[in-house]
N, C-alpha and C positions, 0 to 999 in steps of 0.2 A: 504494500500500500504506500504511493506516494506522501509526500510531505502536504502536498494541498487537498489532499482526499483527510488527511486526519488532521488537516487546521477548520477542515468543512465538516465533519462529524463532530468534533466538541463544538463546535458553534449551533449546530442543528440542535446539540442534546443538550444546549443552557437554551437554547430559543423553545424548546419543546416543557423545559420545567417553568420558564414564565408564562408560556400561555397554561399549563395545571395552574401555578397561582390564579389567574384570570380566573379558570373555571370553577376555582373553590371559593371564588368569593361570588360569584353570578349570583347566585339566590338569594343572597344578601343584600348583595348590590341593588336588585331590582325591587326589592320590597316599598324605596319610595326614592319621590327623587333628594332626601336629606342623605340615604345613607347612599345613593350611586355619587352624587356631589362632596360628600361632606364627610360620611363615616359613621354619621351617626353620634360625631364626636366621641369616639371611644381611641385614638391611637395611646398607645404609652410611648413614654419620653423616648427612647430608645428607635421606636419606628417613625415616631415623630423630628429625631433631629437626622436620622440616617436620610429619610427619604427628603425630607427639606433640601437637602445640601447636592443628593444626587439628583435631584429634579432639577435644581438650579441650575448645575453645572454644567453638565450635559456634557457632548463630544466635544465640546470646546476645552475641555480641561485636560483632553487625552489628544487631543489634533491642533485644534485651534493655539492654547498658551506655547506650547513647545513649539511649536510652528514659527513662532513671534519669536521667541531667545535663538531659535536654530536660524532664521532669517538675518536679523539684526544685532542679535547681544541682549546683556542681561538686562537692559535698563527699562527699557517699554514691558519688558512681560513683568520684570520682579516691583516696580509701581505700580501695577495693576492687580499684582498679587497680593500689594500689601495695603493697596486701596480696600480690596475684596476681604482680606484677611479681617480688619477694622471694620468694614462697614457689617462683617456678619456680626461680632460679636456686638458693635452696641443696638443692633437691629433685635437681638434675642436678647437682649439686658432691660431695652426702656419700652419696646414695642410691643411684645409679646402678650406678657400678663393682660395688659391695660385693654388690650386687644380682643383677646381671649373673655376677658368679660365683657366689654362693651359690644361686641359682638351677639353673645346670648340676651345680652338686654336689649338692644334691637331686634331680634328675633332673625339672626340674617344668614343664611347658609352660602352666600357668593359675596364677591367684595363689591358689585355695587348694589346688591340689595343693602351691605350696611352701609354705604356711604349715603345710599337714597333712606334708609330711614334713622340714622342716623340726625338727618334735619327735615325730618315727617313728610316726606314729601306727600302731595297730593295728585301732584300733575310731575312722573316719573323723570323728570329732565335728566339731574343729576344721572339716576341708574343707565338712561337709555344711553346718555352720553359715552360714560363707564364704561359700559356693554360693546359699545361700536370700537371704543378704542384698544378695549382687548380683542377684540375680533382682529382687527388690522394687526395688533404688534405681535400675536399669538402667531396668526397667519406666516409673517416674514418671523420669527421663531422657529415653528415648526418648519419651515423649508430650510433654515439653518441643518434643523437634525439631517434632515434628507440629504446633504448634500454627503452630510457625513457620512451616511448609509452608503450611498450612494461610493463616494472614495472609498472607503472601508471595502467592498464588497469587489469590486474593479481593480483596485490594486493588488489585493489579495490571489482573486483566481482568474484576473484577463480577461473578463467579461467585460460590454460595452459599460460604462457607465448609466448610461439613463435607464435600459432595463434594471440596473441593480439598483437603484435609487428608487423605483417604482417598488420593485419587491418590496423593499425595507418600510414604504410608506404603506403596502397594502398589510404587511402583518403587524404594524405599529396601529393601523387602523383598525384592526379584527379586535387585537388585545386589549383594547380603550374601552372599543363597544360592547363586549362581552363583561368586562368585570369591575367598570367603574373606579371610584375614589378607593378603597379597601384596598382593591388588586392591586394600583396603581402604586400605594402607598407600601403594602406589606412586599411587593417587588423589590420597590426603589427601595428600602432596608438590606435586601439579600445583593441588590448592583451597587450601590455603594459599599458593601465589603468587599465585591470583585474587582472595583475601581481602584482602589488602592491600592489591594493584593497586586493586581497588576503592575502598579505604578511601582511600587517595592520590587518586584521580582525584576522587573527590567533596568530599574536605574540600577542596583545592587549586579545584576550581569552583567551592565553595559559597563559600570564603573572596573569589573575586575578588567574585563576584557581591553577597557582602554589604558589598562597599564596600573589604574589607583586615583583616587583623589588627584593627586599630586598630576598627572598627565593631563589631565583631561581639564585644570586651571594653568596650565603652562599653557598650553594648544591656545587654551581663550584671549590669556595673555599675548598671543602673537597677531591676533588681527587687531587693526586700529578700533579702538573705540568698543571691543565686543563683551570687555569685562570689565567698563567704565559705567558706574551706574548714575553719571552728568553726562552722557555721551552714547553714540550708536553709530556700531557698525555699518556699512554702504557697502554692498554688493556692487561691482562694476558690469554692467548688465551691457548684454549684444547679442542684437536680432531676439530680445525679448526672455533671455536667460542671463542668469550669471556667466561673466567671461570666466574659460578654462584653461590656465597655462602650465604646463610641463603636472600635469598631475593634478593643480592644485587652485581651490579657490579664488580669485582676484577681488581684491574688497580695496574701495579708493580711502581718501582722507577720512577719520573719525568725523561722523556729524555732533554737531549740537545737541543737548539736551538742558533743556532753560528748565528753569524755575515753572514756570508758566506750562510747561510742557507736563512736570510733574504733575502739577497740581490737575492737570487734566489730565492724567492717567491715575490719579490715585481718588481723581472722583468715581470713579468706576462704583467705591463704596455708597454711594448716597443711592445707586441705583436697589440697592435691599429695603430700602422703606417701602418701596412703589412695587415689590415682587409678587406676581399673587399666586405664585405658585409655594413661595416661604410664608406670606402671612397666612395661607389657608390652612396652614399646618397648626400654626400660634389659635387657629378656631376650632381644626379638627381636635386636641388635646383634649385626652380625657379630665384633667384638671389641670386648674392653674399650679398648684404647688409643684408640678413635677417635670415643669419648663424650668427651673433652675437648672436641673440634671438634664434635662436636652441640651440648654445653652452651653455647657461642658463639654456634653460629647461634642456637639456641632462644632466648637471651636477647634477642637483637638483636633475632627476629620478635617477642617479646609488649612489647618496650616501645615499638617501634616504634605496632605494633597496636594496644594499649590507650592509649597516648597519642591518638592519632589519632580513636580511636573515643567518646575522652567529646567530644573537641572537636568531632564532628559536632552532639553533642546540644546543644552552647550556639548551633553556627553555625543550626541550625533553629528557632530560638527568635531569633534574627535575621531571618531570612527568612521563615517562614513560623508568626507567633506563635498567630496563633487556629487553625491549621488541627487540631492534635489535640487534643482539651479531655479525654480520659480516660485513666488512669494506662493503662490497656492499649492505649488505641489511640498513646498516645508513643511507643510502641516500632515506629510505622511511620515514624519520622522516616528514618532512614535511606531507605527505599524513596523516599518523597515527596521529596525532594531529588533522589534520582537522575531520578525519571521527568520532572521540573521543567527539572529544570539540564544534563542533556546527552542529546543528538542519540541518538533510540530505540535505535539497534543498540549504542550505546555503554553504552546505558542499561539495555539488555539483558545484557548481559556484567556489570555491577554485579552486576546482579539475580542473575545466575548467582554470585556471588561469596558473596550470601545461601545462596545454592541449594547451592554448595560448602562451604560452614559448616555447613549441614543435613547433609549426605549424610555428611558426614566423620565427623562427631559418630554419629549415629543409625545410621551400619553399625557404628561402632567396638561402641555399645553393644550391641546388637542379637549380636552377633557373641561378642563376651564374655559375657553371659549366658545364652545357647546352650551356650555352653564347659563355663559353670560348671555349667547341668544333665547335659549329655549328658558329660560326660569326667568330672564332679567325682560328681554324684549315683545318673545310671545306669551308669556302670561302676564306678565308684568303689565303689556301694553296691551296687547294684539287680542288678547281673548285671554280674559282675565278670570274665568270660570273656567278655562281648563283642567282636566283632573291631570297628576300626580300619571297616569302612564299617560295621558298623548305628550305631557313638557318631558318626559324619558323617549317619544318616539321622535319629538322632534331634534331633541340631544344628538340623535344618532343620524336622522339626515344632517344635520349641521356638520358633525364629524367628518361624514363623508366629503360634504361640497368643501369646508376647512381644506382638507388634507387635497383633495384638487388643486384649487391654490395653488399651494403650497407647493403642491408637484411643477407645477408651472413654471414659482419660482425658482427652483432648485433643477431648473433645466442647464442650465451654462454649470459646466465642469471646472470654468473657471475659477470658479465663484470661491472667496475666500471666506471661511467659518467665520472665522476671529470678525472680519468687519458686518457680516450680516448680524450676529448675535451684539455685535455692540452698539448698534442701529437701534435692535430692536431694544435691550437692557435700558440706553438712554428713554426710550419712548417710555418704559414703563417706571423708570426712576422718577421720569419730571412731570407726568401726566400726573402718578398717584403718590407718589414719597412725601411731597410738600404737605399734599391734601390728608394724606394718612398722619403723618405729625401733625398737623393743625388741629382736627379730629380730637386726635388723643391727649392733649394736653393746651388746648387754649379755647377756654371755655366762649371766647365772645367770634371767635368762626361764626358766618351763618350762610345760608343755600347764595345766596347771589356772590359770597367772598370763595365758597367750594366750587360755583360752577366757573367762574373767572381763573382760578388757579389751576381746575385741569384743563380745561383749555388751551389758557395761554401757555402751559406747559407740555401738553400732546402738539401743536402747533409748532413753537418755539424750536422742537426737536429738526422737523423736518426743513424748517426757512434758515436755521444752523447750519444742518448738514448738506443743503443741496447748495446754497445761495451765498452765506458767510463764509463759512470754514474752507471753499477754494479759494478763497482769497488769497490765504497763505500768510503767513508770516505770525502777527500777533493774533489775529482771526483764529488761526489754527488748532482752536482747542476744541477738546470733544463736546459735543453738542449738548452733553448731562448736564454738565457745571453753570452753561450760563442759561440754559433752560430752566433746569430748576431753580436757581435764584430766583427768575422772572414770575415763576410761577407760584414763589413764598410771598414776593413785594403785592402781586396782584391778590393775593389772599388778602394779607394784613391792607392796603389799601380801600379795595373794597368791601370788607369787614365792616373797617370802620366807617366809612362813608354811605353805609344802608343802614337799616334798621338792628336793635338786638336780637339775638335769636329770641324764640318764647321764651318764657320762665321753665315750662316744662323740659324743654330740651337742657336748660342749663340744672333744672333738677337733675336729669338723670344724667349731666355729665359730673356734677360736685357724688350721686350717690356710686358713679363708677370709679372715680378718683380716690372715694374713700373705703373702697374694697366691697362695697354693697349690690 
């Protein structure tokens, strides 16, 4: 039996134990649409902070960051790691609890059903808004997973890409519709042990095999700029690849890395307030007391993980310096280590580890954007006597036309992980992070200051990234940082320049504040 026949059999037999998870949670799943959505609010801390963190992360943590240090150097990914590092932990410190109750006391099973009753809505503006705008950032999300699918599957066995991308979206799509929030969640617990596992077995291989620690920060140290973390490497590119001389990489003068740059690479973290694939986790918990012990694990798994995960990208640029010459095909460094460096079936469970980063991520979204039409737009708006199975049947046509999209998008092979997924991260950072802090700790917010700041903050993202930020130069920061500002200024502005919220609302905000 070949090497790619038993890198295809352990992937088959971990894709055949996540779709049994699915099927053991089905029956649960469908009993209404809290527990296909939501859980039921039963997870404990344990499946609560595992799947939080693999839902987030997705194949961007295995393809995408290493991609970024094996492309340029340590500076762009390990700022962004330690953007994300920070912004997890004080996201589960001040967010969570506060969340978690204020959530049940609005009665809210999706995140714009509590934004929408959160300020009583009567005429659903706030939720429908909400709704459209996960719809859109879910959509260019979930075609991130795909693309990864997609690479993963092509580079692995030679296959066209776009048929393997299709595959990966049509059993991402079966596993969603079958076993809802439960499946989704008690998975993403068992892919985030594979994720790491992986990430350990491979830096730990790659490091012997490139000699030790010691080799593989000499190597960094020999390109300009690669192991300056004020600084970045510059690939000398020709006819649309890296240039290749006598064997060996060509990288021109170290580029700059400003202040300014940092600070927009270490915004990455403010995108976890606005995540609603994290905060839905801070709702499913079966109590609040046992979110301290999630906030522990969770931290330990992303620093663990993101540590680990730039340092694959420098160890491949050790090992294997000319093998990827193009900013999108870097981001198969991870895979080309594994299939190199250990025994197929070992190398196959890695690969599953990619494949578990995919699934966790792309059902989570998939799954939540469903929500936000069939619970937030069609009953919510559209037909508001709906029962409890036609908003689960229309969940699942949504899934369907979603993951279409999606396929759409994730048609160019070109297409790089790392920038779609941090398109979408900003959108959902400055649309909802402001609005989600304001929420939770500033009692005189009201509906016209909530619907002003997502707004101007879902907008802000795209007139950033399409229209500003090619400007270049001081323009050139990630579209989070000055979206979400914008998006805090227009809350507190128009807060105070309307009316106070009722007294009711500011009841129940003083009695969620004071633990009640």
């Amino acid at each position: 039996m070949n090497d790619t026949m038993q890198i295809m059999i352990t992937m088959v037999l971990y894709m055949l134990v996540v779709i049994g998870i699915g099927l053991a949670f089905a029956k649960r799943a469908n009993q209404s649409s809290e527990d296909y959505f939501l859980g039921g609010r039963t997870l404990g801390p344990w499946v609560t902070a595992m799947s939080a963190e693999a839902s987030d992360m997705s194949g961007w943590l295995l393809m995408g960051l290493p991609g970024v240090a094996y492309w340029c150097g340590i500076a762009n990914a390990a700022w962004t790691a330690i953007g994300l590092a920070v912004g997890t932990y004080i996201n589960w410190l001040i967010t969570s609890k506060r969340l978690r109750r204020y959530s049940e006391k609005a009665k809210a099973i999706t995140l714009p059903e509590f934004f929408s009753n959160r300020f009583h809505e009567d005429k659903k503006v706030i939720m429908t808004l909400a709704a459209l705008f996960i719809l859109v950032f879910f959509t260019v999300y979930a075609a991130s997973c795909l693309v990864t699918c997609g690479k993963l599957f092509s580079t692995l066995f030679g296959f066209e890409y776009v048929p393997m991308m299709i595959v990966g979206a049509v059993f991402v799509l079966v596993y969603t519709i079958i076993g809802g929030f439960l499946a989704e969640s008690a998975s993403d617990f068992m892919q985030a042990i594979v994720m790491i596992v992986a990430l350990v077995v491979v830096v730990v291989t790659g490091t012997v095999a490139a000699g030790g620690l010691g080799a593989v920060i000499e190597n960094a140290q020999n390109i300009p700029g690669f192991l300056d973390f004020f600084g970045a490497a510059t690939p000398v590119m020709q006819d649309g690849a890296q240039q290749i001389v006598n064997g060996a990489p060509v990288f021109g003068e170290a580029g700059t890395y400003s202040v300014l740059t940092i600070l927009s690479s270490v915004a990455w973290g403010l995108g976890y307030f606005g995540m609603p694939q994290v905060l839905l986790r801070f709702m499913a918990i079966r109590k609040e007391g046992e979110l301290k012990m999630s906030r522990r694990i969770a931290t330990v798994w992303v620093l663990i993980s993101l540590t680990v995960s730039v340092f694959i990208g420098l160890m491949g640029r050790t090992l294997f310096p000319v093998a990827l010459t193009t900013e999108a095909s870097a981001e198969n460094v991870f895979i080309v280590l594994a299939t190199n460096l250990l025994p197929p079936l070992l190398a196959g469970l890695v690969m599953a580890g990619i494949l578990a980063a995919t699934i966790s991520s792309s059902d989570s979204y998939l799954l939540i954007a469903a929500s936000a039409f069939a619970k937030n737009i069609y009953q919510g708006l559209l037909h508001k006597k709906a029962s409890d199975k036609e908003v689960l049947w229309i969940s699942r046509i949504t899934l369907l036309l979603i993951t279409v999209i999606a396929i759409f998008i994730a048609l160019d092979e070109d297409s790089v992980i790392f920038t779609i997924v941090s398109f979408a991260w900003a959108g959902f950072g400055a649309t909802f992070g402001p609005l989600m802090l304001f929420c939770l700790f500033w009692k005189r917010i009201n509906r016209a200051g909530a619907i002003a700041g997502m707004v101007s903050g879902g907008v802000m993202v795209f007139v950033w990234n399409l229209l500003v930020r090619p400007l270049g130069g001081i323009w050139d920061i990630y579209e989070l940082l000055p979206a979400f500002l914008i998006s805090c200024v227009c809350i507190v502005v128009v807060s105070l320049l309307t009316a106070e919220p009722s007294e009711e609302m500011q009841r129940e905000f003083e009695e969620v504040r004071a633990g009640r």
